[in-house]
C-alpha positions as CSV (number, residue, x, y, z in Angstrom):
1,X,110.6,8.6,79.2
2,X,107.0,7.3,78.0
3,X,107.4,4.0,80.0
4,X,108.3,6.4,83.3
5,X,105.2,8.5,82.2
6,X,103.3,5.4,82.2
7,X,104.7,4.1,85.4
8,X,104.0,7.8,87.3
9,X,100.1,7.9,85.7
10,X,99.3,4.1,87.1
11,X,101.1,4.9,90.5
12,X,98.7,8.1,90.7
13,X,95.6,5.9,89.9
14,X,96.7,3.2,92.6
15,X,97.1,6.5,95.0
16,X,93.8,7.4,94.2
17,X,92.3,4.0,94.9
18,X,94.0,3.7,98.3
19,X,93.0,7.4,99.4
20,X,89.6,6.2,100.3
21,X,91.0,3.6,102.5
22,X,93.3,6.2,104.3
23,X,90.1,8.8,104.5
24,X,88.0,5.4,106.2
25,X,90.7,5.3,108.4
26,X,91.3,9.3,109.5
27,X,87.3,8.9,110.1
28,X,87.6,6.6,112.7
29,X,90.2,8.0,114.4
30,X,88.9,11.7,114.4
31,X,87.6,13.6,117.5
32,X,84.3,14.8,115.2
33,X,83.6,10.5,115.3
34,X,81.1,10.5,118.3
35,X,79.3,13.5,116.8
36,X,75.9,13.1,115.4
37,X,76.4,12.1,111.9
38,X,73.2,14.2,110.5
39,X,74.4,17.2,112.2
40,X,77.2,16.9,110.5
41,X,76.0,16.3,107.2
42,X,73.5,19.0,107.3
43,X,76.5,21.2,108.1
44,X,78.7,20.1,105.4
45,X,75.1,20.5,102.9
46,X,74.7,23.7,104.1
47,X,77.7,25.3,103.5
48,X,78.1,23.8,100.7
49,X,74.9,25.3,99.2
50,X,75.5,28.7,100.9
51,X,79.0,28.2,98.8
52,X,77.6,27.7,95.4
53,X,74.4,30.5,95.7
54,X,76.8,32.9,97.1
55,X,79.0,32.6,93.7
56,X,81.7,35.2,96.3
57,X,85.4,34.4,96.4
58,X,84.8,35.8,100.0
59,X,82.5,33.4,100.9
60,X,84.2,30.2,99.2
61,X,87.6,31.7,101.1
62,X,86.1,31.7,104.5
63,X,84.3,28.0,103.8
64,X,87.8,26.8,102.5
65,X,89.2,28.0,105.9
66,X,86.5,27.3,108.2
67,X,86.2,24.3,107.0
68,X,89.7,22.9,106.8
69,X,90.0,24.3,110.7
70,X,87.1,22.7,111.7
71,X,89.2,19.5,110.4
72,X,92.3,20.3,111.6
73,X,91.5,22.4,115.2
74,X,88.8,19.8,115.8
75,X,88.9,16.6,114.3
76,X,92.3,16.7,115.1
77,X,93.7,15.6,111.2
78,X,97.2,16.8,110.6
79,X,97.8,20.1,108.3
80,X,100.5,18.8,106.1
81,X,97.9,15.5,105.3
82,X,95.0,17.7,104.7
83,X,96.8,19.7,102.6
84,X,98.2,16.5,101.1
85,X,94.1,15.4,100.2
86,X,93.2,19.0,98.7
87,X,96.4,18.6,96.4
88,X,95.3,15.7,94.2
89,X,91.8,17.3,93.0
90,X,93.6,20.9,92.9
91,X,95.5,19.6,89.8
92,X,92.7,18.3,88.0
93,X,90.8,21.9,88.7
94,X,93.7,23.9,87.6
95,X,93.6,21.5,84.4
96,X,89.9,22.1,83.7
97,X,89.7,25.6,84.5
98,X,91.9,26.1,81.9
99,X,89.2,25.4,78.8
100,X,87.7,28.5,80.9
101,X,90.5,31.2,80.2
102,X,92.0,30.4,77.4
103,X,90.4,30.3,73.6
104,X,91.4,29.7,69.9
105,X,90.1,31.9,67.2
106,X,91.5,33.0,63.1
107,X,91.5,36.6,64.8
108,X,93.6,38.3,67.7
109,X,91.5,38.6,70.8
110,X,92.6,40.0,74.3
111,X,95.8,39.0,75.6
112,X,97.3,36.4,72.4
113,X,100.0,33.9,73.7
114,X,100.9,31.7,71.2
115,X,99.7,32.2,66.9
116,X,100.5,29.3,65.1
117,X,100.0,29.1,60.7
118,X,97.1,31.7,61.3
119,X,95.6,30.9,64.8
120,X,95.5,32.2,67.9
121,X,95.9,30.8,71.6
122,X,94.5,33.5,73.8
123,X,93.4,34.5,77.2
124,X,89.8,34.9,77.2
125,X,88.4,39.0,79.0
126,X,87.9,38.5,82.0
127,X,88.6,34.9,82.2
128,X,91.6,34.7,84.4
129,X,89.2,36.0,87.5
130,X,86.1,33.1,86.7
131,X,88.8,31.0,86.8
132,X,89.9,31.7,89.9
133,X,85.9,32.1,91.4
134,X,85.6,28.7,90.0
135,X,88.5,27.0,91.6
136,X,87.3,28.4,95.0
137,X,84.4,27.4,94.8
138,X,85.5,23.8,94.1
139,X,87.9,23.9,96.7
140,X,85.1,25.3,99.3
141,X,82.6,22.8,98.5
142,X,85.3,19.8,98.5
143,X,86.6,21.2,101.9
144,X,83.2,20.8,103.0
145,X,83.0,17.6,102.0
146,X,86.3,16.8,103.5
147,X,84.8,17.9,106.2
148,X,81.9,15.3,106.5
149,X,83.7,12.6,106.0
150,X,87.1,12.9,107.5
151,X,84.7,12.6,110.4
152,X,82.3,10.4,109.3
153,X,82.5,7.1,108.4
154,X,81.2,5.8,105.7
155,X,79.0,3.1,106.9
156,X,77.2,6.4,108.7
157,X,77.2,8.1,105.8
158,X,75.1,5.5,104.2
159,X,72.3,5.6,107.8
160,X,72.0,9.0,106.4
161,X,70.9,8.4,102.9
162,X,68.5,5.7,104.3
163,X,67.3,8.1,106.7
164,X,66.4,10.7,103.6
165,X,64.8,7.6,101.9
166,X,66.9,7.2,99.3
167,X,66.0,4.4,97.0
168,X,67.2,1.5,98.9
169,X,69.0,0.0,95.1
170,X,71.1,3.0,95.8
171,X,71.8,2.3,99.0
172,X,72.7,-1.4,98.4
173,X,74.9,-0.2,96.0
174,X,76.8,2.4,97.6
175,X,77.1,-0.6,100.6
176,X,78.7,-3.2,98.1
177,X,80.7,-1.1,96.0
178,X,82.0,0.6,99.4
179,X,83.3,-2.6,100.8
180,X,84.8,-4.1,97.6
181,X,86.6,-1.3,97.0
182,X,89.0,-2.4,100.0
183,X,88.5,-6.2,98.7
184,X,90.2,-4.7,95.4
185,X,92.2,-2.5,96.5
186,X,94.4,-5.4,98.4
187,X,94.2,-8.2,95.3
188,X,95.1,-5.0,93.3
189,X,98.3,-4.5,96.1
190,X,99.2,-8.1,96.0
191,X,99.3,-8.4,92.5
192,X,101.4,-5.6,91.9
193,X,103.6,-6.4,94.5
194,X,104.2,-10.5,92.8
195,X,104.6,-8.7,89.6
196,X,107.4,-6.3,91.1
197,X,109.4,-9.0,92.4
198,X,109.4,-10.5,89.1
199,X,111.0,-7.4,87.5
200,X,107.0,-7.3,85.4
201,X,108.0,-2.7,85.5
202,X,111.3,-3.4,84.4
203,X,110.9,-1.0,80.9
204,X,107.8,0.6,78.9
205,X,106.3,-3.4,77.2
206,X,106.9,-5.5,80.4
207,X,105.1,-2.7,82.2
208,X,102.1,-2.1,79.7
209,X,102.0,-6.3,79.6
210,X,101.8,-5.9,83.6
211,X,99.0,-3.8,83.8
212,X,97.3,-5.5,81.6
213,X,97.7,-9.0,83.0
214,X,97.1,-7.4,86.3
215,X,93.9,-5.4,85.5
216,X,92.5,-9.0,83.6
217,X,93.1,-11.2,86.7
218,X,91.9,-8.5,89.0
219,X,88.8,-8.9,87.0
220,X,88.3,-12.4,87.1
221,X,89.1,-12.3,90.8
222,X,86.8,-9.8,91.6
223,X,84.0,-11.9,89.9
224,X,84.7,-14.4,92.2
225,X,85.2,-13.2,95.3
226,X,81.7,-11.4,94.2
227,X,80.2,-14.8,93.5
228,X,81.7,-15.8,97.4
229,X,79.9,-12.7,99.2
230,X,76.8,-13.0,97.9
231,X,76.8,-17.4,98.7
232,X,77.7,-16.2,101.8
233,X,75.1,-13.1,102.4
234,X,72.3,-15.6,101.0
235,X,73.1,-18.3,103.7
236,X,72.4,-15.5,106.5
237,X,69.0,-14.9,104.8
238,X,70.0,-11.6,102.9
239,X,66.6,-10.9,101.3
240,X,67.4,-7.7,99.0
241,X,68.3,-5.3,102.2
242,X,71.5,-4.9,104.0
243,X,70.9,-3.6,107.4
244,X,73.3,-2.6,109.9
245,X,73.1,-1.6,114.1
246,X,73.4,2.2,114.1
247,X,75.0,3.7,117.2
248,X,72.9,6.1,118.6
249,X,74.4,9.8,119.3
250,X,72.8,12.6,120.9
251,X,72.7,16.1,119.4
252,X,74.3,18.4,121.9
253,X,73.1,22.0,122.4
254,X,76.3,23.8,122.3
255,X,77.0,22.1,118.7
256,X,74.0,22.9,117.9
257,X,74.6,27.0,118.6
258,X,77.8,26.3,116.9
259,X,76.5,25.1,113.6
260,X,73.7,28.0,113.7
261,X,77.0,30.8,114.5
262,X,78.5,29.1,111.5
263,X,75.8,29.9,109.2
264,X,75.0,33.2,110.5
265,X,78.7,33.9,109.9
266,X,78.7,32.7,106.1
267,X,75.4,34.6,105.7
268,X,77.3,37.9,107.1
269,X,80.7,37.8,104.9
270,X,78.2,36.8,101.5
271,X,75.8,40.6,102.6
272,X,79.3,42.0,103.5
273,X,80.9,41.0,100.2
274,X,78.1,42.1,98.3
């Protein structure tokens, strides 16, 4: 049982890991891709700031499902792999939302569920329905997200922090740790594919001596191949700034009525709700 629990918690990390190449790869191959990426952005931002000063379960329902239609209708993702994305960071909000509505205490407060040797384990007044606000609005402004970059990639992402002048040690950073992600992610898959043929998650210790073999070499590799692309960034006279050709894409008027619709929308359910 513990060695399965092991094996089902590393496989969900390796998941994880490879979402972000799956996302880079539903971002190229969406409709939204010849959109103009600031537009974009300043869509997803906005509604995601409208989300969180609203503080409306009315408002974070209708981002949630403008949003995820605006991904689905238009970018053309599939539903059941949307709904496959929103699933894994649903889990870890139902997880932390529960330090929200539920409380220990020596004395019996609302609704007790469990008293153990003088304690109490209870639900917290009014707690079940900030709970539920809170996972909305979680789930709205990660469907915005979603949004912007099921759409975007992220290489135009990155254009649009430069273009807000974010400090360009950020942006080198977010460009190097972006693209060895993938060089990781396939010396991670090769690894654990050598150590599978060799029976290495056979039972609980071969498995936790796997994973820890594994996650030492990938280290030592990953120094490596680090050492390999910078040698070979320095030798095309890399001087401290990655720069990249940015394809040029034209605002059009009728998206940008649509966006300005959109907002006057969320505006009228958050007056309407309140």
């Amino acid at each position: 049982m513990i060695a399965r629990s092991f094996r089902i918690a590393y496989n969900q990390l390796v998941k994880e890991v490879r979402m972000i190449d799956t996302i880079d790869y539903y971002a190229y191959a969406s409709r939204m891709r010849g959109w103009n990426p600031y537009l974009k952005a300043a869509v997803a931002v906005a509604a995601l700031f409208i989300c969180i000063a609203a503080h409306d379960a009315w408002v974070s329902g209708a981002v949630i499902l403008s949003m995820g239609g605006i991904t689905i209708l238009v970018g053309g993702l599939s539903g059941r792999k949307y709904l496959a994305f929103l699933r894994i960071p649903l889990a870890f909000l139902v997880l932390g939302t529960a330090a929200v509505i539920m409380d220990i205490s020596k004395a019996p407060y609302g609704r007790v569920l469990v008293s153990v040797r003088g304690y109490y384990l209870y639900l917290t007044e009014g707690g079940l329905e900030l709970a539920f606000c809170l996972v909305l609005k979680a789930m709205a402004s990660l469907s915005a997200m979603y949004m912007l970059v099921l759409s975007t990639p992220a290489s135009e992402v990155i254009c649009v922090f430069r273009r807000l002048h974010v400090p360009k040690i950020i942006v080198e950073l977010m460009n190097m740790i972006y693209r060895f992600i993938f060089v990781m992610t396939d010396t991670q898959c090769r690894m654990r594919q050598a150590a599978e043929s060799r029976l290495g998650y056979c039972d609980f210790k071969t498995s936790c001596w796997s994973f820890g073999s594994t996650a030492g070499n990938l280290f030592v590799v990953s120094l490596k191949k680090a050492g390999v692309y910078y040698d070979a960034m320095t030798a095309r006279c890399y001087d401290g700034e990655l720069l990249f050709l940015e394809e040029e894409k034209k605002v059009k008027g009728w998206q940008i009525g649509a966006a300005a619709g959109y907002f006057v929308f969320l505006v009228l359910v958050w007056r309407m709700a309140g």
